[in-house]
ZAMARGU-4260 file (C-alpha; in steps of 0.2 Angstrom, whole numbers, plus 5000, padded with zeros to 4 digits):
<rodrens>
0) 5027/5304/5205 | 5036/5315/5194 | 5043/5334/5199 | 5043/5348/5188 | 5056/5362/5189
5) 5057/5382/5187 | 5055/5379/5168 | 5043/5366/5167 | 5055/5351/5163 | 5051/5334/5171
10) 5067/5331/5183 | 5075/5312/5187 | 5068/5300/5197 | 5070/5285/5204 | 5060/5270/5201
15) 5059/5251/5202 | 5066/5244/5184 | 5060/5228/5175 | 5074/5223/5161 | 5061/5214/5148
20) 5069/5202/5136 | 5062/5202/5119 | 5049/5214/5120 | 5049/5234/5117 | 5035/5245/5127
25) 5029/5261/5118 | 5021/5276/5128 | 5002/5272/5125 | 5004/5256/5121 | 4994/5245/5134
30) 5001/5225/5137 | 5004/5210/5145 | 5019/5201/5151 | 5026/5187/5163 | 5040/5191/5175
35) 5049/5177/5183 | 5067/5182/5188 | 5065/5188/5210 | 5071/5205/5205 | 5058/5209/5194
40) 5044/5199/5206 | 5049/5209/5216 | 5050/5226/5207 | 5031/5222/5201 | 5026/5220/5218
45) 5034/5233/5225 | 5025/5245/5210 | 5007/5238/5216 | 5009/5241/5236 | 5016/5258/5234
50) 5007/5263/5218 | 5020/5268/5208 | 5027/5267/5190 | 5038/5255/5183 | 5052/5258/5171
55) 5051/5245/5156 | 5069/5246/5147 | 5072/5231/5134 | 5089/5221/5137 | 5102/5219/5123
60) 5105/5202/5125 | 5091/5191/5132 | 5102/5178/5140 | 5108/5188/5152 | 5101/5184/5170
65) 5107/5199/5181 | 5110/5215/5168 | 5122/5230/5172 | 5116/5245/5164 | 5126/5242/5150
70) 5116/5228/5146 | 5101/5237/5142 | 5096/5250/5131 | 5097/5268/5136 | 5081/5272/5130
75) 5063/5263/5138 | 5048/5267/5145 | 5039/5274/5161 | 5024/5263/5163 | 5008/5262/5172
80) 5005/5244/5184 | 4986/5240/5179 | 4985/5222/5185 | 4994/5210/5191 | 4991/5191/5192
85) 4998/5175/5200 | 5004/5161/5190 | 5010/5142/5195 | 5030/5144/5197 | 5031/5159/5206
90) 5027/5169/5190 | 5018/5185/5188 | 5007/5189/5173 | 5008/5211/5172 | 4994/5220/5164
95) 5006/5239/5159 | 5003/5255/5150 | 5014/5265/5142 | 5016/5285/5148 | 5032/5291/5141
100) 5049/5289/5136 | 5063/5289/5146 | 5080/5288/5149 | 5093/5278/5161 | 5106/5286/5170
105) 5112/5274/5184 | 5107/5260/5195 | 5104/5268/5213 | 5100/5251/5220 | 5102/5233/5215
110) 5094/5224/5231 | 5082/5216/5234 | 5076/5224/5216 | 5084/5236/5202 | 5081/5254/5206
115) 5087/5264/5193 | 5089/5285/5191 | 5079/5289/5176 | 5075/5306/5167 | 5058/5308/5158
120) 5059/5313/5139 | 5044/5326/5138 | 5035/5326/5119 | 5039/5338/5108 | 5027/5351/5104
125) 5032/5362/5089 | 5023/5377/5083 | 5032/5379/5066 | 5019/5377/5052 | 5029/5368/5039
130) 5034/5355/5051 | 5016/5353/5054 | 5011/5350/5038 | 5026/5338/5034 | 5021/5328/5049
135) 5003/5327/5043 | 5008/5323/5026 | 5020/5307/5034 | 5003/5303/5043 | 4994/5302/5030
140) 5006/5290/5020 | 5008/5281/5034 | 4989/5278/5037 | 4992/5272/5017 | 5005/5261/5020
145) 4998/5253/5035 | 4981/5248/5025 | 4991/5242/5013 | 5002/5230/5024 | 4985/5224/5033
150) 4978/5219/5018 | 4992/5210/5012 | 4988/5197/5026 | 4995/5206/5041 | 4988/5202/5058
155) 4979/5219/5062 | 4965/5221/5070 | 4951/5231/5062 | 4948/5243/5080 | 4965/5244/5076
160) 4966/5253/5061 | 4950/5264/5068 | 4959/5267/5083 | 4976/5272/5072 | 4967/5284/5064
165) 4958/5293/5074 | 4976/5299/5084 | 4980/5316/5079 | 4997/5318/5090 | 5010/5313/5077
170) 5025/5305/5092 | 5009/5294/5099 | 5004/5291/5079 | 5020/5284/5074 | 5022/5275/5093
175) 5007/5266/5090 | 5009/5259/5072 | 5028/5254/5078 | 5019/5245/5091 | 5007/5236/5080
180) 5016/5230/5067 | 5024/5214/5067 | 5042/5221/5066 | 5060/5216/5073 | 5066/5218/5091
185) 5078/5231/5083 | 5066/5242/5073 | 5055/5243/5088 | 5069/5250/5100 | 5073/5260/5084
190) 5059/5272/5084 | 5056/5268/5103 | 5076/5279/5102 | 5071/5292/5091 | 5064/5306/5100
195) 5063/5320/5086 | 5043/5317/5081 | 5048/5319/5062 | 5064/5310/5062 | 5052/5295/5070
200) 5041/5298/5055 | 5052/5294/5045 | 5060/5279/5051 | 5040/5273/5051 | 5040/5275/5035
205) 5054/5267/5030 | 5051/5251/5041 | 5032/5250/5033 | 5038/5249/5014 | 5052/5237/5018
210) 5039/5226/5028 | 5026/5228/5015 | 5038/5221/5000 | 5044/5207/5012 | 5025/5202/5013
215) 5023/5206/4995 | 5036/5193/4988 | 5031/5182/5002 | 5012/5182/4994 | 5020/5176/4976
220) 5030/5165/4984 | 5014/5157/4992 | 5003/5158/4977 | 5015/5151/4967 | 5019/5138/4978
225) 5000/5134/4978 | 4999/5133/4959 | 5011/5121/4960 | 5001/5110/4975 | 4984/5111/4965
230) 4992/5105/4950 | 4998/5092/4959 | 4982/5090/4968 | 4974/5089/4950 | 4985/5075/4943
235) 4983/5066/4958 | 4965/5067/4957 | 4966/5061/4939 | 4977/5048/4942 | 4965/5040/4956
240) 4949/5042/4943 | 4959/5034/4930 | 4963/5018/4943 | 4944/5016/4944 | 4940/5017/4928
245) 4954/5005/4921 | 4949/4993/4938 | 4930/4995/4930 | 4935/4990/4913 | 4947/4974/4920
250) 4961/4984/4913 | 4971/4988/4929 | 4989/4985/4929 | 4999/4981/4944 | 5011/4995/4940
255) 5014/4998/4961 | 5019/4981/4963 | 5031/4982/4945 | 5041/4995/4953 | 5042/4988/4971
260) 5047/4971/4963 | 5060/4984/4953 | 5064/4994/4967 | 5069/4977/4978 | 5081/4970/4964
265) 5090/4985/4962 | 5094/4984/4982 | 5095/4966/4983 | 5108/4964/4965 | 5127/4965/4969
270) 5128/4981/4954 | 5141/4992/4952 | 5138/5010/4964 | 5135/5020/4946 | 5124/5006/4939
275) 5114/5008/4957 | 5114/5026/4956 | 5107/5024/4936 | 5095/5011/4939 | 5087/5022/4956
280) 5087/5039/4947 | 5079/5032/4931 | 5066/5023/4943 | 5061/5039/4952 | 5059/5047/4937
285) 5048/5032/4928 | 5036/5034/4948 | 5034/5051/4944 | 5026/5050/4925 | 5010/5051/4921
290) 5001/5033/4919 | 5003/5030/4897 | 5019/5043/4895 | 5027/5033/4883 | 5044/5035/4891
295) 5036/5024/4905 | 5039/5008/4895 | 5056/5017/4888 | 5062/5018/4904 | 5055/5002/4911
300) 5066/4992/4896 | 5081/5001/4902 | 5080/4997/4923 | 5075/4977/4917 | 5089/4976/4907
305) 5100/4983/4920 | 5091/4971/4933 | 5092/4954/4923 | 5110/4958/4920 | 5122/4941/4930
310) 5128/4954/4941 | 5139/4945/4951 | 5136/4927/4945 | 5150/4917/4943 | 5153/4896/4938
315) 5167/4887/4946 | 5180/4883/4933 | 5185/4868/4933 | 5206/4869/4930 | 5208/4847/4930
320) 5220/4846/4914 | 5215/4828/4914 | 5198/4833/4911 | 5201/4843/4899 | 5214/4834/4888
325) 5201/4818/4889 | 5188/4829/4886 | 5196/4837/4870 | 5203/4818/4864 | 5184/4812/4863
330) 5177/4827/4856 | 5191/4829/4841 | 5204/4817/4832 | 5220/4822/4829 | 5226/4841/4830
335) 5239/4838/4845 | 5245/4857/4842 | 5229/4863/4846 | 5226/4853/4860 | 5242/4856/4867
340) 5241/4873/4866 | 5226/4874/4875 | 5232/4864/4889 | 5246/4876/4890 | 5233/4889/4892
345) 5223/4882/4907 | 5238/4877/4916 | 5244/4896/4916 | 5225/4900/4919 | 5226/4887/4935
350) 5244/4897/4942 | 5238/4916/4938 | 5220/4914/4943 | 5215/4928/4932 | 5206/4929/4914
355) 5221/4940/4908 | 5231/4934/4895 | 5232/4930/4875 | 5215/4928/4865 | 5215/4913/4857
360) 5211/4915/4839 | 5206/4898/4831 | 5212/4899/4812 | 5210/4887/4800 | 5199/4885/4784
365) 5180/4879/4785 | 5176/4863/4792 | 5190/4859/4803 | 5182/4862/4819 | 5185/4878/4826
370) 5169/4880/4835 | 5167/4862/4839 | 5185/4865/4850 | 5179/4879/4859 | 5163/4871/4864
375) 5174/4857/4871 | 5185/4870/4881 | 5168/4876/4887 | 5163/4859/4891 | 5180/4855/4898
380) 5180/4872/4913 | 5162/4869/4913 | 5158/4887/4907 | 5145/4893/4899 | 5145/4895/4883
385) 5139/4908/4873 | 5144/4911/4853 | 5140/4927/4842 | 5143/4928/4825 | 5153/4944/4816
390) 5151/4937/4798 | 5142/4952/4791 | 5144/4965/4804 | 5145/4980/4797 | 5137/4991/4810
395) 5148/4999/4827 | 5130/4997/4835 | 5131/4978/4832 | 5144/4978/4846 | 5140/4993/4859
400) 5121/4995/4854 | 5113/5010/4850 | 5109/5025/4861 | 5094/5027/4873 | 5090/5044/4862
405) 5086/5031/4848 | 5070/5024/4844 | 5070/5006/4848 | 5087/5007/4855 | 5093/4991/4864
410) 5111/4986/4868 | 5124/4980/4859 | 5128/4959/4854 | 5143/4958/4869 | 5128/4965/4881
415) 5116/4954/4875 | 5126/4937/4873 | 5132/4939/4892 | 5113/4941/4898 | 5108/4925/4885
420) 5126/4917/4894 | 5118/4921/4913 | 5134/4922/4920 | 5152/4935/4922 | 5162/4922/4916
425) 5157/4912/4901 | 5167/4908/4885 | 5162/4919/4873 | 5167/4912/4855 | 5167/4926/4842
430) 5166/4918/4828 | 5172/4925/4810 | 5181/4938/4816 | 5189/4940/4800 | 5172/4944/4789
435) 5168/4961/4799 | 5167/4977/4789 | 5166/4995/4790 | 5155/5007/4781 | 5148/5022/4784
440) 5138/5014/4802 | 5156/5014/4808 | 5170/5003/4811 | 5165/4987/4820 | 5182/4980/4821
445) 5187/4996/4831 | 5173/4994/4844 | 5180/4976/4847 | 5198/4982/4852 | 5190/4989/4869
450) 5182/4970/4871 | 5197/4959/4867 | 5208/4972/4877 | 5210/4963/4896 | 5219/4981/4900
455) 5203/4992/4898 | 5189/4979/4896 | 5184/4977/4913 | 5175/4993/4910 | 5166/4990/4893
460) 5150/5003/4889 | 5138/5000/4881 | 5130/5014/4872 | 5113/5009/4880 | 5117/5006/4895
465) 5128/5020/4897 | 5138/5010/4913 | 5155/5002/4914 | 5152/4984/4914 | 5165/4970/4919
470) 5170/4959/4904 | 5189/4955/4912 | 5183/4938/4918 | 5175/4932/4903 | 5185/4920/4890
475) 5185/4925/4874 | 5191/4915/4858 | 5189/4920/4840 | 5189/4910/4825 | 5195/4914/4808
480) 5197/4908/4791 | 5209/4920/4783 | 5219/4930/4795 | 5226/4942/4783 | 5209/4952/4781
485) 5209/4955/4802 | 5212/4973/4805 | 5230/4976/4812 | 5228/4982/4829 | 5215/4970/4833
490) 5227/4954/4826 | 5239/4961/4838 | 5229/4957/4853 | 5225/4939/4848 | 5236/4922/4848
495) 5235/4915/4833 | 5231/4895/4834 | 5234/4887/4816 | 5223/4873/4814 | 5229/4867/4796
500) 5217/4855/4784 | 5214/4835/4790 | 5225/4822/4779 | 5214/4808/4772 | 5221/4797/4788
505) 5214/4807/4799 | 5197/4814/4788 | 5194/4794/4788 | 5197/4792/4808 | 5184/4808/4809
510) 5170/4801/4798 | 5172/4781/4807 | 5173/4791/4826 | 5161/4805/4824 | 5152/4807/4812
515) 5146/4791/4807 | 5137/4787/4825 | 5133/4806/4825 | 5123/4806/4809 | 5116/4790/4810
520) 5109/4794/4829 | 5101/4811/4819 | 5090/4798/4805 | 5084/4786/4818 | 5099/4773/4814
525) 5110/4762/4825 | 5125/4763/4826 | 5127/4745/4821 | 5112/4745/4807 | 5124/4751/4793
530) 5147/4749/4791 | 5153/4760/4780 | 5170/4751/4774 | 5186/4761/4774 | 5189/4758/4755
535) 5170/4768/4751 | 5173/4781/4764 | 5191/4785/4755 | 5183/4785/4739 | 5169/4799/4746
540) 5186/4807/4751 | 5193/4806/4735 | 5182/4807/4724 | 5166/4815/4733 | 5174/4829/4739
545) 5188/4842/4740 | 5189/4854/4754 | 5202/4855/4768 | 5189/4852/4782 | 5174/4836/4783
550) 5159/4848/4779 | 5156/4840/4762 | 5159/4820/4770 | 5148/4824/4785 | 5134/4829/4772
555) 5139/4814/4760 | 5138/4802/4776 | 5118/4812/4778 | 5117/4808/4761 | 5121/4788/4761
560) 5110/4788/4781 | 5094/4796/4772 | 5097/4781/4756 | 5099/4766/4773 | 5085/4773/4781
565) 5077/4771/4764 | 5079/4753/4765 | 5078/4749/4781 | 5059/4753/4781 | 5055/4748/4766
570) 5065/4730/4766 | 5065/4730/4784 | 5087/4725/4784 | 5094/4724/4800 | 5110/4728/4794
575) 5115/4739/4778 | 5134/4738/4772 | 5142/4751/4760 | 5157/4747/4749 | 5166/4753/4736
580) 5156/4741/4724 | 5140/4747/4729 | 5145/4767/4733 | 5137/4775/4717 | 5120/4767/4722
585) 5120/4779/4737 | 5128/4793/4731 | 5126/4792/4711 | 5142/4796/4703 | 5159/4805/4710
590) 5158/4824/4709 | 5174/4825/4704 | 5181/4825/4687 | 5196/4814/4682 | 5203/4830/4672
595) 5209/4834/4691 | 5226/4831/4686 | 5234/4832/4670 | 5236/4816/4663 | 5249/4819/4651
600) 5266/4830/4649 | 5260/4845/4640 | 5270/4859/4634 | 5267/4878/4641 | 5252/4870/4655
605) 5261/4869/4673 | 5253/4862/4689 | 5253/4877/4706 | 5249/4875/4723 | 5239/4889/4729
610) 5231/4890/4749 | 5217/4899/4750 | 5204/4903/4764 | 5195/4887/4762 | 5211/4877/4761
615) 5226/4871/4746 | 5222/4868/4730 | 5232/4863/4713 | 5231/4878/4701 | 5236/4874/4684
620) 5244/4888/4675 | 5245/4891/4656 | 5257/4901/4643 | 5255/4902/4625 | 5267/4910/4613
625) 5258/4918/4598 | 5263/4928/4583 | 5261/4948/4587 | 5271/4963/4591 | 5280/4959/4611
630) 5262/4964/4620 | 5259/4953/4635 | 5241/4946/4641 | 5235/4943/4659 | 5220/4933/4661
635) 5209/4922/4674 | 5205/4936/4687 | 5224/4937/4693 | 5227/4952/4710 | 5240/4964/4711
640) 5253/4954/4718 | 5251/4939/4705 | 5252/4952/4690 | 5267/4957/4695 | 5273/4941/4700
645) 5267/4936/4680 | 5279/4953/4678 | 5292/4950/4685 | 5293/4932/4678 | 5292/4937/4659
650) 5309/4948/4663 | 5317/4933/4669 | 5312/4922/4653 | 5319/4936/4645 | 5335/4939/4652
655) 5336/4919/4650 | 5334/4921/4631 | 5353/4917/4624 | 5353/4903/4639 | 5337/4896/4631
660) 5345/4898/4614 | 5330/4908/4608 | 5331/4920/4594 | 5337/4936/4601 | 5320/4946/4591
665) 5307/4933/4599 | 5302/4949/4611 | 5297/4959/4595 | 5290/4946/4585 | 5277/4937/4597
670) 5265/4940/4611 | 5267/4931/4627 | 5249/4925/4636 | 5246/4920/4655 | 5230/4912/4657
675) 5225/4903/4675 | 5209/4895/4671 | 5193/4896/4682 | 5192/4913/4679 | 5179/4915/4689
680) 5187/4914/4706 | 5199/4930/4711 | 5217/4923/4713 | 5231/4932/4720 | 5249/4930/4728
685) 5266/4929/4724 | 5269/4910/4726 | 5264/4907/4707 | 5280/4916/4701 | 5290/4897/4697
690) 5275/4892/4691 | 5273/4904/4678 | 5292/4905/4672 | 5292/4886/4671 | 5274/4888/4659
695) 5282/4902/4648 | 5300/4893/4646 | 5290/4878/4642 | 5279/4887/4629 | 5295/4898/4622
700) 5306/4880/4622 | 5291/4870/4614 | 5297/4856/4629 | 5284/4850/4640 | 5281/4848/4656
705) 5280/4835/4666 | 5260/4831/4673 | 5267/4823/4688 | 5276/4836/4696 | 5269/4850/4708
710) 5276/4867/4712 | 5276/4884/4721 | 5286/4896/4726 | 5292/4917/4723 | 5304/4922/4709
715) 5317/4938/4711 | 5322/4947/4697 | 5339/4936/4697 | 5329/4921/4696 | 5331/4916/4714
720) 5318/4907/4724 | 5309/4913/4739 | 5301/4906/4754 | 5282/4905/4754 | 5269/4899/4765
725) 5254/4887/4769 | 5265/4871/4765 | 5252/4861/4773 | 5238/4865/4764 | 5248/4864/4748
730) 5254/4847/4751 | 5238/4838/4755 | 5231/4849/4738 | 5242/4840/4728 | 5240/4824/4736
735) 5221/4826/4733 | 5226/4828/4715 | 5235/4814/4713 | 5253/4821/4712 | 5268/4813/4723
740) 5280/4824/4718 | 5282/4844/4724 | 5295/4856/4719 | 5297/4868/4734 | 5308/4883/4740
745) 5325/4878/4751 | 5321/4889/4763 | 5303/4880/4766 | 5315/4863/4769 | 5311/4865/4791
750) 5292/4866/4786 | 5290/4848/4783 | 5290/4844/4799 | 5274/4851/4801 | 5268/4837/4791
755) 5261/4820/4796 | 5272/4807/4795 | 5259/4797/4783 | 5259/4814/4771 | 5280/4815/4772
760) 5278/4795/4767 | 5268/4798/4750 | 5278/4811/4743 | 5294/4817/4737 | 5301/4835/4738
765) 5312/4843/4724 | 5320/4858/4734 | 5324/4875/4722 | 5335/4890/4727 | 5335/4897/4711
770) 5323/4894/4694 | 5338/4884/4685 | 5334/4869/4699 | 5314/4870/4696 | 5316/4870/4675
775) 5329/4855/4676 | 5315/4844/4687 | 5299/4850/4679 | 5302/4852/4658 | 5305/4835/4649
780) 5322/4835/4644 | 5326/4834/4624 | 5330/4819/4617 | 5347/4816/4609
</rodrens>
């Protein structure tokens, strides 16, 4: 019951008060609640029994149990109990409608309910007729903006859009679109707040357009969304047909179990965290293709190679020295250096149980048995072996492999060697390290510093593969035949094993050990059906071949097996014997010419000692004197360093002129030649420089020289003589040749002990420290 004063304003009152939590009730506005806290049970009750209003105020803060008037807003409504109805849990379901606004001054009682003082808010009513037609011009665009927020999907009733429009009070219009419209708890109390009927217009207004581009961008966020979901439907759809119609045709693929098999490797292998991570995310992204993209089978190649990878496979090495040094007796003859050496290595290997240290780099000319040793070391740790050859590698792609954004792309030899190896730890022999070359493919050499580096190698990438892979465990060994051609920084990071040519000694104890029962096992022969006598196998030796190695007498071995096994069948002998006598029937006539070595002192011909990459050889140099104008010639394919050697050599002869007693004008009145025949063959080096003064004194002098004597060695200016290398080699060359007698360098006197006793036995040494001491033992002296 409300009072009206003198002036027709609605006075206080005090009523029972409901605090609601969540909910904002506008005059006119008729709804449902539950009640459940005993104050506002009570409240509600009280309100029915006695027939009176309520007053509905909304709480600032819902969690609040027991509000103070400072808890709610000032603002709420006077209300009209319609029905009220009992709910389990002492709960009250209350039927209201709104009459008008009002406003909270005090709480006049707080037991057993809240009885609060309120004053009633009256409506405006205006008589000003531009107000008027402002508020029904806000009416009208409200009446727009609310049609347009219920078709944009809004939940509004249709009787309540007739209903809307059919109010003609503007307060009650802009209460009951407030009340209507899906808004938040603060917008509500907003208008609910604003008394001024236009002001309330306004805010209306403001609230639709904000909530009508909300639902705008939420409607292209939804169709959107749905594009994306029937596209998604679509391909799905597709994909299913096509699994019927490739199941109809017998083509089907078990593409589902492919990828789990995949999947259960990738989880399953000890890989790296970024080679997991790789092989997951390009799986995901091979699922999610279309069946036939032809980056399925792209991507495919890439996760098996990662998969069949020896991730975490490891061979136990076996570290018994005896083992290895037996195993290394019965595999080679001879080379105690190397084998020593190599013990040395897996005794340090046994103490530091790591793979880090010195590559061993195998060098020696062909046909030695560099790979054969590091078969045996293999052999010997029980590794697995794995060999890749450089000869020819011209390409950086040879060694890290090519890009994935390649056609055909696949990795690199290292990657692919340790997958044919199966294991972490293998011994991987790089064989001809020297022949590698660079063009415009890039530097192979390069590449292989970040592979032969234990510093940085244990996380090796392959361009393919694109992931750091472990190479620090594996053992790797390189062979070479001329160390000189190995790029710098890549010699640096090997140790360099000199494995020198085999003397006839130990050739012959080869051929009787190895290869005899090895060649006469490959043509179907035993061991005991043929002897070979030590006289014929020196004479295949001698006069069957030249090289520093046993290549060539393995194959002349093959040869003589293929003439036995000849006889064998067609005489049926159980026995066949080869002897010096009956040689040339199995290998026709020696391949060798006699004119090897000079046979008699000639005057201006000299016999070198060369080493080249394929072992030592003689070199016979000539010089001529001939009529002409003091012009020198050059010839038989000579290199840099030998044509200034040849240079330098002529300025010693001729600062020797009046020692020689040679006519002071003989440098005006002839020409001076230097031929070195087979001129074929590019020669080069310094070590010919003694040789070619001694061929120009000779041929200036008309003294010969002698045929039985050898020599090598660098000349200075001063005519002093200079240390050279390969002493070895150049030993057994001359032996090969027939020649006892070699005039070397002082300075190379300590290098003889690299030779066997049985070479040292066959020859005599003449040493030189200046040209003097080489002309006084190799020109014939004049007779008196």
């Amino acid at each position: 019951m409300q009072n009206k004063g003198a002036e027709g304003k609605l006075e206080k009152v005090v009523m029972p008060m409901v605090a609601l939590r969540g909910l904002v009730i506008f005059p006119y506005m008729v709804l449902h609640f539950d009640v459940g806290r005993e104050a506002s049970v009570a409240a509600v009750e009280e309100c029915v029994v006695q027939g009176r209003d309520i007053f509905l105020v909304t709480q600032k803060d819902m969690k609040i149990e027991s509000p103070e008037i400072t808890d709610v807003h000032e603002i709420g409504t006077i209300a009209k109990v319609k029905q009220v109805l009992k709910l389990p849990g002492d709960t009250l379901r209350v039927l209201v409608e709104g009459e008008r606004r009002a406003r909270i001054l005090s709480y006049a009682e707080r037991e057993p309910y809240i009885q609060a003082e309120v004053e009633p808010i009256p409506d405006e009513v205006t008589t000003d007729k531009a107000q008027e037609v402002l508020k029904e011009a806000y009416m009208r665009r409200i009446t727009d903006l609310f049609e347009r927020f219920a078709s944009l999907g809004a939940r509004v009733p249709g009787e309540t859009l007739f209903t809307i429009s059919e109010i003609e009070e503007p307060g009650k219009f802009a209460d009951m679109i407030a009340s209507n419209v899906a808004i938040k708890l603060d917008d509500k109390q907003r208008v609910l707040d604003c008394i001024d009927e236009l002001d309330r217009l306004q805010l209306v207004v403001n609230i639709l357009k904000k909530e009508i581009d909300i639902l705008e961008i939420d409607k292209e966020i939804a169709s959107s969304v749905k594009q994306q979901i029937d596209k998604s439907q679509r391909e799905y759809f597709l994909r299913e047909q096509m699994k019927v119609i490739q199941k109809e045709l017998g083509e089907t693929e078990n593409d589902e179990d492919e990828v789990e098999e995949l999947r259960k490797k990738i989880q399953e292998l000890p890989l790296s965290d970024e080679a997991r991570a790789k092989a997951e995310k390009e799986l995901a992204r091979m699922v999610k293709m279309a069946p036939g993209s032809p980056e399925i089978s792209v991507l495919r190649s890439y996760i098996d190679w990662i998969v069949s990878l020896p991730w975490g496979k490891y061979t136990v090495d076996n570290l018994d020295l005896q083992n290895a040094r037996k195993i290394l007796d019965e595999d080679h003859y001879g080379l105690d250096k190397v084998k020593d050496r190599i013990i040395e290595f897996l005794a340090v290997r046994k103490l530091k149980n790591d793979m880090r240290g010195p590559i061993l780099c195998l060098a020696g000319p062909p046909g030695v048995g560099k790979t054969s040793i590091a078969h045996s070391i293999a052999r010997a740790l029980d590794k697995k072996f794995v060999r890749m050859s450089l000869g020819g590698v011209r390409d950086e792609a040879e060694i890290r492999g090519h890009r994935r954004t390649y056609i055909g792309a696949i990795p690199g030899r290292i990657i692919s060697s340790i997958k044919q190896a199966d294991s972490m730890n293998p011994l991987f022999l790089l064989d001809e390290i020297d022949k590698m070359s660079s063009d415009f493919r890039g530097d192979p050499a390069s590449a292989m510093l970040e592979v032969l580096d234990p510093e940085i190698n244990n996380t090796f990438r392959d361009h393919y593969l694109d992931i750091d892979f472990d190479l620090s465990k594996v053992m790797f060994i390189t062979t070479a035949n001329d160390i000189s051609t190995i790029p710098r920084p890549l010699y640096d990071r090997m140790e360099i094993i000199q494995i020198d040519s085999y003397t006839d000694v130990e050739k012959l104890n080869i051929a009787k050990r190895h290869l005899m029962p090895k060649q006469a096992k490959a043509h179907g022969l035993k061991p005991s059906a043929i002897k070979v006598s030590d006289a014929a196998i020196m004479d295949i030796i001698h006069l069957y071949t030249a090289e520093s190695g046993v290549r060539s007498l393995e194959r002349e071995l093959a040869a003589i097996m293929r003439k036995a096994a000849v006889k064998t069948v067609e005489t049926g002998a159980a026995k066949i014997s080869v002897s010096q006598k009956n040689l040339k029937e199995f290998l026709g006539h020696p391949k060798r010419s006699e004119n090897d070595m000079i046979k008699q002192d000639t005057v201006g011909v000299v016999t070198g000692l060369a080493w080249t990459a394929v072992g030592g050889q003689t070199m016979p140099v000539e010089a001529s004197v001939i009529p002409g104008t003091g012009k020198v010639e050059l010839t038989g394919q000579l290199g840099d360093v030998m044509k200034e050697s040849a240079k330098t050599g002529i300025s010693v002869v001729r600062a020797m002129m009046k020692k020689l007693k040679l006519p002071l004008d003989i440098n005006e009145k002839t020409d001076l030649h230097i031929h070195v025949p087979e001129g074929a063959i590019p020669k080069d080096g310094p070590s010919a420089g003694v040789t070619m003064v001694t061929a120009l004194v000779s041929a200036l002098t008309k003294r010969p020289v002698r045929h039985d004597i050898a020599m090598t060695g660098e000349i200075t200016l001063t005519g002093r003589v200079l240390k050279i290398g390969g002493i070895k080699e150049k030993a057994l060359a001359a032996l090969r040749a027939g020649i006892h007698t070699i005039i070397l360098p002082k300075d190379n006197q300590g290098d003889l002990e690299e030779l066997p006793q049985s070479v040292r036995d066959q020859l005599s040494f003449v040493f030189a420290t200046k040209i003097d001491d080489v002309l006084k033992h190799a020109i014939v002296a004049e007779k008196k």
